[in-house]
N, C-alpha and C positions, 0 to 999 in steps of 0.2 A: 504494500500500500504506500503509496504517497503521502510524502511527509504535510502536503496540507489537506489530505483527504482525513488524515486522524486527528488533524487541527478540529476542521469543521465538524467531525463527529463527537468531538468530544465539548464544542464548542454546543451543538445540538443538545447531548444529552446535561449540558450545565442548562440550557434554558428548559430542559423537559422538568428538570428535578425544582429549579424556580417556581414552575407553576406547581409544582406538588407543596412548595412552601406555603405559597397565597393558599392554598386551597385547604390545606392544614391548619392553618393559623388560629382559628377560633375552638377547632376539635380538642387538638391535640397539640401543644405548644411544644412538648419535648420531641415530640414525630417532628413538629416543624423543626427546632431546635437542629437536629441531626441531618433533616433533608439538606438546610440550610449550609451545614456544614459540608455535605457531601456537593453541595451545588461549587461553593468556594475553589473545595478541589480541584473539581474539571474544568473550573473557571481557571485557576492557577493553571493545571499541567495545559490545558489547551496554551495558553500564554506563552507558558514554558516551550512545549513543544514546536511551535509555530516560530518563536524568536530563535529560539535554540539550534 
């Protein structure tokens, strides 16, 4: 795979996990909590990856 083909995929599944935030937020604050963390990630290694 191509190096910005895993960018954007990973760049994708950072805004998938966003929306799982917004949509958590009133349920479950600790689900939110972790989504939120997990969104960071793949917002970081995309960044990572893409610059890198």
């Amino acid at each position: 795979m191509s190096k910005e083909i895993v960018g954007v995929l990973l760049l994708a599944l950072a805004g998938f996990l966003a929306g799982g935030v917004y949509s958590t937020w009133k349920n479950s604050r600790a689900l939110a909590g972790f989504l939120l963390v997990a969104t960071l990630l793949a917002l970081g290694g995309a960044i990572a990856w893409i610059v890198g």
